[in-house]
N, C-alpha and C positions, 0 to 999 in steps of 0.2 A: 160626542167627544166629552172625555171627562180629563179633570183633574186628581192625580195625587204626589202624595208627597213619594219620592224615589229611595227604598231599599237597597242600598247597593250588597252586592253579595261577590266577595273576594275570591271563598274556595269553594263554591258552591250552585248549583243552578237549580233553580224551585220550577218544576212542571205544575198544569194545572192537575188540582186533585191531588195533591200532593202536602202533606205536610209536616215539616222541618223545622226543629227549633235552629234560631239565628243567636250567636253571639254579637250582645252591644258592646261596642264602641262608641265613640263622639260623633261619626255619622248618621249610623244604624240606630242610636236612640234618639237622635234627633227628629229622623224620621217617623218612629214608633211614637215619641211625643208628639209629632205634627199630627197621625193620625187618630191620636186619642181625642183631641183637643175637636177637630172637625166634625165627630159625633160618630163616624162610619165605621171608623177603625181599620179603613182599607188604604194600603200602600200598595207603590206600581214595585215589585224585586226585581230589579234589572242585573246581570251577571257582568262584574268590570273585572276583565280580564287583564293583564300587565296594564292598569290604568285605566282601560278605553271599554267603556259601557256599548251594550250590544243595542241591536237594534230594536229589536223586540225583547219584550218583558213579559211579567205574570203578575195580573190583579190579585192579590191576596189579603186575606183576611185578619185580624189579630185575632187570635183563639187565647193567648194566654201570655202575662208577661209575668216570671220569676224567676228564680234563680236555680243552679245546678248543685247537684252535690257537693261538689267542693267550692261550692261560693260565687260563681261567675252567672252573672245577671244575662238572662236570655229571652227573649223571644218568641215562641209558639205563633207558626205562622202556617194558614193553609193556602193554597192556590185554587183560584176562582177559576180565570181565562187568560189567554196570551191578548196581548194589548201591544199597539205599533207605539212605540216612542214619537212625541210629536217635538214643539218647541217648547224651552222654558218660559215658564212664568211665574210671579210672584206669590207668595203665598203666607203663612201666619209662620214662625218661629225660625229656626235655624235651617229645617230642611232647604230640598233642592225640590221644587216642585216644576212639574209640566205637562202639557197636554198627552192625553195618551187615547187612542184610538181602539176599539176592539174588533178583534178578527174574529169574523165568523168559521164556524167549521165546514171544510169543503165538504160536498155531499159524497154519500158511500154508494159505491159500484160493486160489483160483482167480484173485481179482483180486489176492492178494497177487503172482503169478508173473506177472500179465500187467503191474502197474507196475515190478514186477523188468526184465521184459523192455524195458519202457520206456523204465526211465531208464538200463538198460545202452546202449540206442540214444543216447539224448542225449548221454550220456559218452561216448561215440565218436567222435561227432561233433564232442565240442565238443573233444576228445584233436586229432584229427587235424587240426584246424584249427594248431596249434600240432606236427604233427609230430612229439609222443610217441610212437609205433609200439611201443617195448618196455612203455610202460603200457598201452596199448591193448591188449595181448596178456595183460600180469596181471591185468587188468580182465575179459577174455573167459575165464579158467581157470577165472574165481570160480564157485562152484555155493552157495556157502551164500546164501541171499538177506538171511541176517542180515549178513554180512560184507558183500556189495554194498551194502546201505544204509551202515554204517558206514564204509566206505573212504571215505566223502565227506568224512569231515574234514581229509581232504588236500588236500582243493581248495581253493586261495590266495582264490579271489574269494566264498569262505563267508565271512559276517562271527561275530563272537564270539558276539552273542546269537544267532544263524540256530544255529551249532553246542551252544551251549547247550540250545535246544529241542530240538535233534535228540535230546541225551544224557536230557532229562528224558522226552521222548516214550518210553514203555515198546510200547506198541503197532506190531508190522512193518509194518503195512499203512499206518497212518497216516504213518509215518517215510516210507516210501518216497510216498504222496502227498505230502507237505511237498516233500521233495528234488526231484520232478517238475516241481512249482511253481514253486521255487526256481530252477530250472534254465534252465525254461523263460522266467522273466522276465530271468534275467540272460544270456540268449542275446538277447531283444529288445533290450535293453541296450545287448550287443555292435552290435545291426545296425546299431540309430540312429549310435551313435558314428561305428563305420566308413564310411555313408554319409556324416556330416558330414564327417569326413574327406577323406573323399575327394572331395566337395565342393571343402574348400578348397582342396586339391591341382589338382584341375580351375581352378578358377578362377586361383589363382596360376599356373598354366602358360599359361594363356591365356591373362593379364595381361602375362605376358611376350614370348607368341608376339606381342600384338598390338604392343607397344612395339616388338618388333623391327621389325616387318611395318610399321608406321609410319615409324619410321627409314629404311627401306629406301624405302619409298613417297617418302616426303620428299628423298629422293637425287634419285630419279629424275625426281620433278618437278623439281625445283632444274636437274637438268643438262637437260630438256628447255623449260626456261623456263615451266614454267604450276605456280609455288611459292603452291595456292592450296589448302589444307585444306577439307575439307566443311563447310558452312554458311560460309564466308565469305564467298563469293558472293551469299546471302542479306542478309546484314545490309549488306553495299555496294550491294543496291538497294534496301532499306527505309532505309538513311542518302539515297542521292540522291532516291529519291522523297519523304522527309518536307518539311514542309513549315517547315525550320528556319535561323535567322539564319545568316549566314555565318560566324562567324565559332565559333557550332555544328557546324555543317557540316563546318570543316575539322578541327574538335577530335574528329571522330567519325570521319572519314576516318585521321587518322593512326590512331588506335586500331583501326581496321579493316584498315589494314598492320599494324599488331605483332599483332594475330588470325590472320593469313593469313600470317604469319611463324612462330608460337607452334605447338608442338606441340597435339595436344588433349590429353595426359596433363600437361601442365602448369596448374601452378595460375596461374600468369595468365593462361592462357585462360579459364579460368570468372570472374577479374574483369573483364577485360576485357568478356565477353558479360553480364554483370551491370550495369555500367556503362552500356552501350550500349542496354541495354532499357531503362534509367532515364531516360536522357537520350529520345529518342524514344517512353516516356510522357507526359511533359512535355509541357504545353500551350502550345509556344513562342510562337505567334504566332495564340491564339486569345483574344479578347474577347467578352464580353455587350453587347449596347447596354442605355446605362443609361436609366432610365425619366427623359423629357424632362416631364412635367405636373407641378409643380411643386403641384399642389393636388391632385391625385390621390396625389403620394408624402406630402403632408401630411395626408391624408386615410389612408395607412395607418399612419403613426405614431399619431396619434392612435386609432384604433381599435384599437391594441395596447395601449396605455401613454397614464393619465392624467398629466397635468402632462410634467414633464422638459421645461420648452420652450431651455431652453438647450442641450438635444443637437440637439432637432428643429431648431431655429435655426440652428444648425450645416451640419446635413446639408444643407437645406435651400441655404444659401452656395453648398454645393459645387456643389450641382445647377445654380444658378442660373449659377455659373463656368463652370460644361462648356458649358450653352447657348451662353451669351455669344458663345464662342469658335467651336464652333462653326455659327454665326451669321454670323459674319466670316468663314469659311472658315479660323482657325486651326486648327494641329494639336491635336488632343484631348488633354488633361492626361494627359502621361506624360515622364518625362525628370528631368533635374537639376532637383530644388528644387519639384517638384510635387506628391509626396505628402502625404498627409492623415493624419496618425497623433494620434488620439484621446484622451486619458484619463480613464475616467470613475473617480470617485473618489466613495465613500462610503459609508455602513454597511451593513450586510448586507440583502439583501432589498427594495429597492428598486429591484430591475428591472432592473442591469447588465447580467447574462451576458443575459437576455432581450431586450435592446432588440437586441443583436447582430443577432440573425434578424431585430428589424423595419427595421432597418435595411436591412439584405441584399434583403427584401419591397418597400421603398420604392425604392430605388434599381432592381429590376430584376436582385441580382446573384449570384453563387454565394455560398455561406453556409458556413464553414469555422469551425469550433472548438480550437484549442489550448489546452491545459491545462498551465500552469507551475507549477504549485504543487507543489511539492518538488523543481522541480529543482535538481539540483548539481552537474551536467555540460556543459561550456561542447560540449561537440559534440554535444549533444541539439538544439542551436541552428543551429549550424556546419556538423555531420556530421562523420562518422569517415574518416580517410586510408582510400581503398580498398584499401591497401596491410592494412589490421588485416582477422582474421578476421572474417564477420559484416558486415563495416562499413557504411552506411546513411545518405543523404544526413541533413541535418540536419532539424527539423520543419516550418520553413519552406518549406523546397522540397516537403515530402510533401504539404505544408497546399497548396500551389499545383497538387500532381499531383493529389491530390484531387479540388479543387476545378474540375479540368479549364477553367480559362480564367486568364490573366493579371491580368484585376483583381478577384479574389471580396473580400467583406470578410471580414477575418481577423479574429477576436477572440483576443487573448492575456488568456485569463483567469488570474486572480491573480496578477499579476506582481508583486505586494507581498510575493508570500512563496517567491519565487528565492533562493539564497544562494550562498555559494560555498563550494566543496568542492576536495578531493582532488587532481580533475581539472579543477578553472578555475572559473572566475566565468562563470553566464549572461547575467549584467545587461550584463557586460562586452562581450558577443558581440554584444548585443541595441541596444548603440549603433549598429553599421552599420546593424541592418535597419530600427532606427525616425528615422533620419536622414534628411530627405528631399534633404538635397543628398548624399548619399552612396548611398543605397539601387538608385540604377536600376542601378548597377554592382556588387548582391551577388555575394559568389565564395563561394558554397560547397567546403568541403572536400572533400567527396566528389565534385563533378561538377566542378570546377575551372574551369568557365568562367562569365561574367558574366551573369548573370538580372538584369532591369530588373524593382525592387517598387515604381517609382516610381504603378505606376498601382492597387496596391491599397491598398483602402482598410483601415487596422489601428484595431484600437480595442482600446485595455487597458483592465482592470479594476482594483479596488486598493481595500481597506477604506481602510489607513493610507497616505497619502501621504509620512509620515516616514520609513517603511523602502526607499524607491525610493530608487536611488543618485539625486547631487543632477546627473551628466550624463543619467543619462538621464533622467528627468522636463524635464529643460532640452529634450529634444529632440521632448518632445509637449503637444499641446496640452491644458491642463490644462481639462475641466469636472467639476464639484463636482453629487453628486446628494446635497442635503443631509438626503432627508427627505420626507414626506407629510404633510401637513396633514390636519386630520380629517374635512374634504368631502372632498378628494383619496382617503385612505382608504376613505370610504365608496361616491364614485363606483369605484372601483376593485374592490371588495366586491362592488358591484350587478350590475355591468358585466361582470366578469374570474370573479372568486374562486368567488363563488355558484354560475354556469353549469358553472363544471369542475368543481367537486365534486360539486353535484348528478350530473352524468354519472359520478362517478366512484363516488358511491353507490348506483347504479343509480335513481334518482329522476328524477323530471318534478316542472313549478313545480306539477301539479297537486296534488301529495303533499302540500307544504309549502310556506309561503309565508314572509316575512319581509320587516320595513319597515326603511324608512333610520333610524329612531329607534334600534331594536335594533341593528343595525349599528353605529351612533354609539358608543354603551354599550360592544358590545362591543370596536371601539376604543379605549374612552378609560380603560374600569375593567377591562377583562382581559386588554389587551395590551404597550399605549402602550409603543410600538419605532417606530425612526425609518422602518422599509421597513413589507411586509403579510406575512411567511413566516407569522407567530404566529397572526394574524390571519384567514390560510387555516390554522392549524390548528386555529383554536379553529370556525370555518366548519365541518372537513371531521368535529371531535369531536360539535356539532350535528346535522348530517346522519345521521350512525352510529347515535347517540339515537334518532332521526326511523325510522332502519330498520327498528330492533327493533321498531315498532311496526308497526300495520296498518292505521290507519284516517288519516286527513286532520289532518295538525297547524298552526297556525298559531300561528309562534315570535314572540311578543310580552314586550314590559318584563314581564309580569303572571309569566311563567312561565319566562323565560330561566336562571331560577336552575334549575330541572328540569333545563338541559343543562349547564349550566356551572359550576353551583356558585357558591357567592359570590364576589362583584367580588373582586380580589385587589391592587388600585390604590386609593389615594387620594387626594386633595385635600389632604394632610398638612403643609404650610406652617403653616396658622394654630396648628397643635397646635404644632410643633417649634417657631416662632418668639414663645410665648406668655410666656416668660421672657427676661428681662435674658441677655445673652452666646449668643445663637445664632442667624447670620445665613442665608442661602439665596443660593448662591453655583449657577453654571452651568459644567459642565466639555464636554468633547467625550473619548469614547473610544471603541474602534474597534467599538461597536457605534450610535454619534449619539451626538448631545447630552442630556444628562442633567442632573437638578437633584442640585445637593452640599449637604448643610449644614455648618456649619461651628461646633461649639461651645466655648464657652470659658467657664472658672468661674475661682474663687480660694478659697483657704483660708490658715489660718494655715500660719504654716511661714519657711525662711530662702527667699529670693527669687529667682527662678530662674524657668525657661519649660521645660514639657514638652511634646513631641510627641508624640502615637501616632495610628495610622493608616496606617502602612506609608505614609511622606511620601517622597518623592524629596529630594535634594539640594536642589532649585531649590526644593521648596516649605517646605520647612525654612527655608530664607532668606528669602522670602515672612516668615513669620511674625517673624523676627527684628527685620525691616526696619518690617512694622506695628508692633508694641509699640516701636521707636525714634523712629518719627513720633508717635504718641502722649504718650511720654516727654517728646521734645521738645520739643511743643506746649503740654506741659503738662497733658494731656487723661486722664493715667492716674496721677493722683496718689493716687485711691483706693487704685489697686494695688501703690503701690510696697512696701509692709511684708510681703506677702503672694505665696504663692507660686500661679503660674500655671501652669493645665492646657489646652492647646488638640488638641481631639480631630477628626478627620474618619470618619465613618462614610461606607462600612462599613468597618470597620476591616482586614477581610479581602482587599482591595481594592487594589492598591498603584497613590499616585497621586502626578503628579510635574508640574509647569510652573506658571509665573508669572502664569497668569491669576487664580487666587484672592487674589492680593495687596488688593483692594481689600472683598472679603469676611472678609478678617480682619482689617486693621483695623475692620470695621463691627461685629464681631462683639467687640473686645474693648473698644471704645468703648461699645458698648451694654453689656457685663459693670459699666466703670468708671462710666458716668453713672446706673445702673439702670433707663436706658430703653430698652425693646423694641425690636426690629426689624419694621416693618412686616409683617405678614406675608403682602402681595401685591407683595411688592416682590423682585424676583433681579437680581441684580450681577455681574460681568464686568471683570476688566483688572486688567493689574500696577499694583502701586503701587511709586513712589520713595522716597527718604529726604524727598527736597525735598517730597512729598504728591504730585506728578504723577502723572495716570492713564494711562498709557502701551496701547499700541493692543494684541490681541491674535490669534489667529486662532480661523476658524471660528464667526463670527459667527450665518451664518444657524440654523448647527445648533443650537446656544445660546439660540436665542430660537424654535425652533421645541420645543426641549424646553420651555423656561416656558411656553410656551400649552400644551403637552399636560400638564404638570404643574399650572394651572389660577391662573396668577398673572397681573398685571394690567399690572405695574409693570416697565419693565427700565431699569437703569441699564451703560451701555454705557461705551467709553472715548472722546472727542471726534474722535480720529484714524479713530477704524472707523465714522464717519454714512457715506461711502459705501458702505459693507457692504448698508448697510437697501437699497439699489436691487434687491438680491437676493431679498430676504424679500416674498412673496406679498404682492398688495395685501390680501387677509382676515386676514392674522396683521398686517399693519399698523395696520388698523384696529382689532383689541382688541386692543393692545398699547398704553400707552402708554410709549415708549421715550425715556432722558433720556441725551442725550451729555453726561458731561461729564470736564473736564481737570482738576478738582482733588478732592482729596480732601472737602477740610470740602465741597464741594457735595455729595458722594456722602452726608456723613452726615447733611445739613442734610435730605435726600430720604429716605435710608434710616430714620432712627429717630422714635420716635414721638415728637410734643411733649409736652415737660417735663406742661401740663396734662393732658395725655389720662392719662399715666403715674398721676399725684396722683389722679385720679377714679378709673383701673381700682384704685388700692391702695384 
């Protein structure tokens, strides 16, 4: 066991037989002064990798201590033997000194000299590649097989830990399989490279050889008259053979000159041939005939879709126009000012995006789906200049390639919830396409000539009809789907809902049955929504139930609560409206029409009007304006010493428009007289300073919610009795509904009489 002073070495690992000048620092010369100082001049070089010194070392020698060319003080060190790192112990100057052990050399075997002999081959090989000849020759002197393993830490392409293991490895045999290894994989290494290489090199010359050869080619045609590149020939008789408008035709022919001008290494020959395949997908001058029986296309509306007769009515027109016409031998609806552009408007679930297809069914026509919702890019509409990379005719035009014929119906779904962004307004774009005096001459961006949409038929979608710009709504025909009624829901259930989920739960009617009663129920106390989405899921939750089991279920009133749990709806007017100051007012928001209540107290206090309920502007004024007519009249004299709280639930809710005006005065007049508000009775319509009932929107929705809500009574504003022509004759008939234009009639109707009041006290 010896002692020396420790060499620590950062980017570097010293084998024995080996030797490498060390860059000093404050460690390293410390060291090299401890072992000058000792007389031996030998230091243990131990490799410390991120911090942590290895285990084994290399006894080496000082050969030389100066400096480098450009001034950096170094070291000249050779390696002796690998040496075990023992414990520290003290010693003379700054270094770190400690015991260190040496390892003898394992004895050499038969495969030790035949991997000797191995990777001496490899290292020749891999020498001469690079032209070292005078190493190749100190490499073949070598006879110690300990030194041939060890010379490897000369080699650049070993990494730090590869040489680390080498130095901890005590065992010849095993060192030299490592280095075999080692060798071996980083010669495959080399080969892949070099082939990629030389890959690209091939290619790159190629690339060039053919641009020349190109160039040169293109001379020779030019000066020989036939300046006509490969494949141009092709696309000039798929342009004359197509079967496309003229003025197509020539828009495709020039572009087949700047092809047959254009290099093919040029990037506007690949837009141009991109271009020209788009245009020539395109279904120029192909149509569907549309279906002429006018009670057969009524016959599959209806077997789609209960109710909606305002769309079917519609569609229906059209039909009946195209015959007409041609009838007489006029030209068939297409041109300026002939399109049909749709919009169907109203709460979710109700069958919008659906009627699309039955539409498309009934007429006879191709059936095409666009999805606007979230656009914000006016050339998702337009298309992109061919000129940008990528670029792509607009959706309208793909909606038409798709659809492989000129008049499919289009549905633009959601176009209530387009906005405008960064790169443009869609809405904006969307005036040309849904314009019928404008549309037969759309220009797309990307194809740049005139496509006539004057003959398909579009139909938009839209919860809120308020978020449409106010052109383009001006430019389509507005129908309003307000709603289902709770036969309509139920036939729709029976009809529709039932049969697909059944299918969809693997069931037959045999499994499970179910009456219109239950159905009813489950409309009216576990869903009540203006559409049936809920209603197929409270259906498809049913059915599920129904699977888990194995034997024959029949879902009746008696046991519905088994699938569904308790009703989650109620009848809850006569509750809320059971005390003084709380009326039942009818709002519309962008899921239908909905019952509001509206309540209002008093307490001591200085005088004043609060609001909560997350009110909009408009409905805050609303309230202001009631307690002013009231004042005025004289009607709210109870309240004046006293301060007022007028609240709208839910409060979570944020609600805003002037149709509740005539529900808070009812509500704060019932507070001030202490008598009730009917409580089969809902209200509707702004109120004036002067008492006027002023007209509102969204009527039908409004009064189809109070029948689902289970009230008897609606008082409307006198302006909106043409409204009721809308409202089902069934919701008519239990309704009974009071126009009226003044206020005190609203409350002569709304509140209970004085006696009723004295008798409930």
């Amino acid at each position: 066991m010896a002692t020396f002073p420790v060499l620590p070495l950062t980017d570097d690992v010293l084998l024995p037989r080996m030797v490498t000048p060390v860059e000093l620092d404050s460690a390293t010369q410390a060291a090299v002064d401890a072992a000058r100082t000792s007389g031996d001049k030998r230091v243990l070089a131990v490799p410390r990798i991120d911090g942590v010194y290895g285990p084994v070392g290399t006894v080496a020698v000082i050969e030389q201590v100066g400096r480098l060319p450009s001034g950096e003080p170094v070291v000249v060190v050779r390696g002796l033997h690998r040496a075990r790192i023992g414990s520290g112990v003290s010693g003379p100057g700054a270094a770190l000194w400690v015991e260190s052990t040496e390892i003898a050399e394992s004895p050499v075997t038969g495969k030790t000299r035949e991997l000797a002999r191995e990777y001496k081959a490899l290292v020749r090989a891999q020498l001469q590649k690079r032209g070292a000849w005078q190493v190749i020759d100190a490499v073949e002197r070598m006879t110690d097989l300990s030194e041939i393993a060890d010379s490897s830490g000369y080699s650049p392409w070993m990494s730090l830990e590869q040489k680390r293991n080498l130095l901890d490895e005590t065992d010849l045999t095993a060192r030299l399989e490592l280095l075999v290894t080692w060798i071996k994989e980083h010669q495959a290494e080399e080969e892949v490279s070099e082939k990629i290489n030389s890959e690209v090199r091939e290619g790159l010359e190629k690339t060039q050889r053919d641009f020349l050869l190109r160039q040169q080619l293109a001379a020779i045609r030019k000066e020989l008259g036939e300046d006509e590149p490969s494949g141009a020939n092709d696309y000039r008789a798929r342009v004359q053979e197509a079967d496309l408008p003229d003025n197509v035709r020539e828009a495709a022919l020039r572009e087949v000159g700047r092809l047959e001008r254009a290099s093919d290494a040029s990037p506007e020959s690949g837009w141009i041939r991109t271009w020209l395949d788009t245009v020539l997908e395109m279904p120029w001058n192909v149509t569907t005939d549309d279906n002429t029986d006018l009670t057969e296309a009524r016959a599959v509306l209806d077997a789609d879709h209960a109710g909606l007769d305002d769309v079917k009515d519609r569609i229906l027109e059209y039909l009946a126009v195209r015959n007409r016409r041609a009838a007489r031998g006029l030209h068939a609806v297409g041109g300026r000012g002939s399109g049909a552009v749709l919009a169907l408007a109203g709460p979710p679930g109700v069958g919008k995006t659906s009627l699309g297809e039955s539409v498309a069914r009934a007429l006879g026509r191709k059936f095409v789906r666009v999805s606007l919702g979230g656009i914000r890019d006016e050339a998702e509409i337009r298309g992109h200049r061919r000129t940008y990379v990528g670029a792509l005719p607009g959706r309208i035009v793909r909606a038409i390639r798709e659809a492989g014929s000129m008049n499919p119906v289009v549905l633009l779904d959601e176009i209530d919830k387009i906005s405008a962004g960064y790169a443009g307004d869609p809405a904006a774009a969307l005036l040309e396409v849904l314009d019928p005096a404008q549309n037969h001459t759309f220009r797309d961006h990307y194809l740049e000539v005139d496509l006539d949409l004057s003959d398909v038929l579009f139909l938009a979608t839209a919860n809120v009809v308020e978020t449409v710009p106010g052109p383009l709504l001006d430019r389509m025909e507005l129908v309003a789907l307000d709603g289902y009624t709770e036969s309509e829901k139920v036939s729709i259930a029976r009809d529709h809902l039932w049969p697909r989920q059944l299918e969809r739960a693997g069931l037959t009617p045999d499994d499970v049955t179910i009456d219109d009663d239950v159905l009813a129920k489950i409309a009216v106390e576990y869903t009540r929504e203006a559409g049936v989405r809920q209603l197929e899921r409270a259906l498809a939750k049913v059915l599920r139930k129904v699977a888990v089991r194995n034997d024959r279920v029949d879902v009746g009133l008696e046991n519905l609560k088994d699938f569904l749990g308790r009703p989650r709806f109620f009848f809850e007017s006569a509750e809320r409206t059971a005390v003084p100051g709380v009326a039942t007012g009818l709002a519309v928001t962008g899921a239908g029409g909905d019952v509001l209540f509206i309540e209002a107290t008093a307490m001591p206090g200085e005088g004043g009007l609060a609001l909560t309920g997350q009110l909009g502007d408009v409905m805050k004024e609303s309230a202001q304006i009631a307690l002013s007519y009231l004042r005025s009249h004289g009607q709210a004299t109870p309240l004046d010493d006293k301060r007022l709280h007028l609240h709208v639930p839910a409060g979570a809710v944020p609600k805003d428009g002037p149709s509740a005006g005539i529900t808070m005065v009812t509500a704060l007049a019932s507070l001030a007289s202490g008598r009730p508000v009917r409580p089969e009775v809902g209200m509707t319509g702004e109120v004036t300073l002067a008492g006027r009932v002023l007209p509102i929107g969204g009527v039908k929705q409004k009064l189809l919610a109070a029948h689902r809500a289970g009230l008897t009574e609606v008082i409307i504003p006198a302006r909106n009795e043409p409204d009721l022509d809308d409202l089902p004759a069934e919701i008519r008939e239990q309704l009974t509904i009071h126009a009226l234009a003044d206020v005190a009639d609203v409350l002569k109707i709304a509140l209970r009489p004085e006696s009723v009041t004295v008798a409930a006290a």
